[in-house]
C-alpha positions as CSV (number, residue, x, y, z in Angstrom):
1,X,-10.4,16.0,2.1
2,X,-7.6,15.7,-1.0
3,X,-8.4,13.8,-3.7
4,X,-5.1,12.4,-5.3
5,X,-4.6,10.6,-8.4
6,X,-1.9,7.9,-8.7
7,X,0.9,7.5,-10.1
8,X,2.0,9.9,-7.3
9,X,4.5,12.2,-7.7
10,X,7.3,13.0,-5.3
11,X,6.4,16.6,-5.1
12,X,2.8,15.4,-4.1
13,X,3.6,12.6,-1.4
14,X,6.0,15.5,-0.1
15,X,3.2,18.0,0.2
16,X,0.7,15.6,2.5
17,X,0.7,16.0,6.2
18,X,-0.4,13.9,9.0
19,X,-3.5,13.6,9.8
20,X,-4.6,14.4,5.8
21,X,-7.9,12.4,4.8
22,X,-7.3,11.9,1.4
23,X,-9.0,9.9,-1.6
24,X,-7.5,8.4,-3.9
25,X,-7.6,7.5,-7.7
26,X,-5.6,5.8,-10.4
27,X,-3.4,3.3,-10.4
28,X,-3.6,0.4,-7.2
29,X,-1.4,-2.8,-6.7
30,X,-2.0,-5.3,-4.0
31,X,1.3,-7.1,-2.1
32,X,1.8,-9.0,0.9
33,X,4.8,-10.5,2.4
34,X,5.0,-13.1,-0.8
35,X,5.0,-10.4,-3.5
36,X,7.6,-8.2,-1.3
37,X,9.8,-11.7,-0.7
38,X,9.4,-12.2,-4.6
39,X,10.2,-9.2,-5.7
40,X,13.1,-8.8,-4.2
41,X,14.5,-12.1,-4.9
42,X,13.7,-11.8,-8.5
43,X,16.2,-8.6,-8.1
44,X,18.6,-10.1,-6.5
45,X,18.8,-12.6,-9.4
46,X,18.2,-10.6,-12.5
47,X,14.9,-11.3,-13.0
48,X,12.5,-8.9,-14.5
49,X,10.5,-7.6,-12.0
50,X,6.8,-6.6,-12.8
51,X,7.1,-2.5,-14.0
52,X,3.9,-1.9,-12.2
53,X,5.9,-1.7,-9.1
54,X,7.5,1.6,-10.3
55,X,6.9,4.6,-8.1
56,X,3.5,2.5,-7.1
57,X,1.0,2.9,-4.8
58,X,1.0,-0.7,-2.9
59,X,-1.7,-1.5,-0.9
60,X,-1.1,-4.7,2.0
61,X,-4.1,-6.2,1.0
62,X,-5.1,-10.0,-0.2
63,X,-8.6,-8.9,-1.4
64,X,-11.4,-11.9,-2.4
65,X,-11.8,-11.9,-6.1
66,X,-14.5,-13.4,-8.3
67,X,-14.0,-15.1,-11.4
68,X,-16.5,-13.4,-14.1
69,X,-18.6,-15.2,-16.8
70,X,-16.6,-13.2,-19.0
71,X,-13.3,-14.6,-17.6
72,X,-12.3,-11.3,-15.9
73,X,-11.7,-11.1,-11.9
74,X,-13.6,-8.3,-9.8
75,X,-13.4,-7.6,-6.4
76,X,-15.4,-8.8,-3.4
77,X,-13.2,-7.4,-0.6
78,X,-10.4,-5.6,0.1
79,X,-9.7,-5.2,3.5
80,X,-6.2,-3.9,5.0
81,X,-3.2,-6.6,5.7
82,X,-1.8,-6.0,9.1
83,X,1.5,-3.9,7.7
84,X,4.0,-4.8,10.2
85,X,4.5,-8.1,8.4
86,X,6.1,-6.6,6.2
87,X,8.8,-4.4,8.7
88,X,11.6,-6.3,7.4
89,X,11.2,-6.1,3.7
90,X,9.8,-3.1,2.9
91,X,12.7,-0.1,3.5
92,X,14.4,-2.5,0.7
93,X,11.0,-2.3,-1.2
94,X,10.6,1.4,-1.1
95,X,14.2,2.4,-2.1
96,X,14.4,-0.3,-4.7
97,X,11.0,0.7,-6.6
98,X,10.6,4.2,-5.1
99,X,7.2,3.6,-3.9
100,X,5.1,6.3,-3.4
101,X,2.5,5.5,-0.8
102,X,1.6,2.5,0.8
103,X,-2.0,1.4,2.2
104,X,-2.3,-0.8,5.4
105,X,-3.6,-0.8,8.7
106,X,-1.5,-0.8,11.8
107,X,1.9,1.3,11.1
108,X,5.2,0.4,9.9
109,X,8.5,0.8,11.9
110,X,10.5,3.4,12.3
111,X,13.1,1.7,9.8
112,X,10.2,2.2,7.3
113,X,9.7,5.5,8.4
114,X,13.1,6.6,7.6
115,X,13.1,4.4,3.9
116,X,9.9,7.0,3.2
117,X,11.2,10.0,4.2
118,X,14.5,9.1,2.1
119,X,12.3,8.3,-1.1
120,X,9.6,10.7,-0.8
121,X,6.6,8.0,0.4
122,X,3.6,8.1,2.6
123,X,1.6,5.5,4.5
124,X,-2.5,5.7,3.8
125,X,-4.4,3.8,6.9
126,X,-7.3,2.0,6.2
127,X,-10.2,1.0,8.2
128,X,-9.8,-2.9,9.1
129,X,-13.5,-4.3,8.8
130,X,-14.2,-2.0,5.9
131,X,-13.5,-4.5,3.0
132,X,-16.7,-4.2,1.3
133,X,-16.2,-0.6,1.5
134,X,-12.9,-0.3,0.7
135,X,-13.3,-2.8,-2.3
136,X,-15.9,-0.1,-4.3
137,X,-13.0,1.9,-4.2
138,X,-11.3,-0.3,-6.2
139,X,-13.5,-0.6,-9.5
140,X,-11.8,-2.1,-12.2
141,X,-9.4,-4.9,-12.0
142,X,-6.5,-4.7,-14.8
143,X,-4.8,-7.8,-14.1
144,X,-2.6,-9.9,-12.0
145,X,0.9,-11.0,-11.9
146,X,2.4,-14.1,-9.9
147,X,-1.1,-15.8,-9.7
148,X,0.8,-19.1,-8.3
149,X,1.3,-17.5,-4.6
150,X,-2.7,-17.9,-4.3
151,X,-5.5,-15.0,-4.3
152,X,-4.4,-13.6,-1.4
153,X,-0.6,-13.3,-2.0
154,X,-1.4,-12.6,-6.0
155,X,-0.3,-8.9,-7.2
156,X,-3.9,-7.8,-7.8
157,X,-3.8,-4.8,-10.2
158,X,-6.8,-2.4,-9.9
159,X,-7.7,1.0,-11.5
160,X,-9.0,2.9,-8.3
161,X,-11.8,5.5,-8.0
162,X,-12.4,7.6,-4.9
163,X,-10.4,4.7,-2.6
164,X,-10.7,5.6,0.8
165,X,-11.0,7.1,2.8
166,X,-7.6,6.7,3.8
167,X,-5.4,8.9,6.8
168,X,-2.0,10.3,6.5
169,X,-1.1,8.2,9.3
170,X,3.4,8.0,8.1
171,X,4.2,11.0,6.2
172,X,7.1,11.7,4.1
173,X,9.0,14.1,7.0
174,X,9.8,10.7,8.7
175,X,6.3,11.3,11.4
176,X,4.2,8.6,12.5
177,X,0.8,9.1,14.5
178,X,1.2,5.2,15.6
179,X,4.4,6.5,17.6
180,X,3.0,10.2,18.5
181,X,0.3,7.9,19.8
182,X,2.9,5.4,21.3
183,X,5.0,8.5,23.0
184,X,1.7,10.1,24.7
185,X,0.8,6.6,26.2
186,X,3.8,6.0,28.3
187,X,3.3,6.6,31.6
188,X,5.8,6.3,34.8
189,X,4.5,4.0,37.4
C-alpha cells in the first residue's frame, strides 16, 4: 500500500502503476458534471475560477453533508459518482487545471486516458457502496464553492486522511484496467 499526500506532484502521479493500492491524504475537492460544466464556462468567459482546482485531486463525488450546530458542514457519505458522465468534459478539465488524480468508479475513456497521460494524472477507483467508509476518509470539511448547484453538484472541499483505499485503475502511461479488462473479454463467436 502507498500512502500519498496531496497536492500531488507530477513526479509522484508519474511514479504510480496500475494496479497500486494507495491511500491518500491532503487536499480533496468534490465535482460532478455541474462543477466541470461551470468551470469551464467561467473560463471561457473570464471568470475567476476557484484556485482549489489547481493541480487538484477531484473526486466524482456528491457526498450528503450535515449542517453542524456550529454552522460548519461534515460529511455523511461520500460514495463514487459514476465517472463516465463526465467523458466529454474532462480531457478539457485536466489540461486546463492540470489535475493530478481523479477519484470515481467506473473508468474514463480513452480521450481521458490520453488528457492524463499528456498532463501527468491518474485515476483512483473507489468502491461504489462504500460511502460511509469512504466519507471517514474525508475528515475535515474546509469549505464549499458554488453552493447554488445543490449539495450534490456543490464543490465540497475536504482535508483528507488515509482516503481509500483507492486502485490505480488509469495510470499516467495512458493504461486502463477497465479496457485490459474490456480487451480480455472479447470473444469470437
Amino acid at each position: 500500500m502507498i500512502l500519498l499526500t496531496a497536492p500531488l506532484s507530477e513526479k509522484t502521479v508519474r511514479g504510480l502503476s496500475l494496479g497500486d493500492v494507495v491511500h491518500l491524504s491532503g487536499p480533496v475537492v468534490t465535482g460532478r458534471d455541474d462543477v466541470h460544466i461551470r468551470a469551464l464556462e467561467y473560463l471561457d468567459e473570464g471568470k475567476p475560477v476557484p484556485n482549489c482546482l489547481e493541480g487538484a485531486v477531484i473526486y466524482h463525488c456528491g457526498p450528503i453533508m450535515r449542517k453542524m450546530d456550529s454552522g460548519r458542514f461534515s460529511v455523511v457519505a461520500a460514495g463514487p459518482t459514476t465517472s463516465a458522465r463526465m467523458n466529454s468534459l474532462e480531457p478539457r478539465f485536466i489540461r486546463e487545471f492540470n489535475i493530478r488524480a481523479i477519484i470515481g468508479k467506473g473508468g474514463m475513456s480513452r480521450g481521458v486516458a490520453d488528457a492524463m497521460k499528456e498532463v501527468g494524472c491518474v485515476y483512483l477507483a473507489a468502491t461504489g457502496g462504500a460511502a460511509v467508509s469512504l466519507a471517514e476518509g474525508l475528515s475535515e470539511t474546509v469549505g464549499s464553492e458554488w453552493d447554488d448547484l445543490g449539495m450534490p453538484e456543490t464543490m465540497w472541499k475536504f482535508n483528507a486522511s488515509r482516503l481509500g483505499p483507492l486502485v490505480v485503475a488509469m495510470d499516467s502511461n495512458g493504461d486502463s484496467l477497465y479496457e485490459k479488462v474490456r480487451n480480455g473479454l472479447k470473444r469470437d463467436y
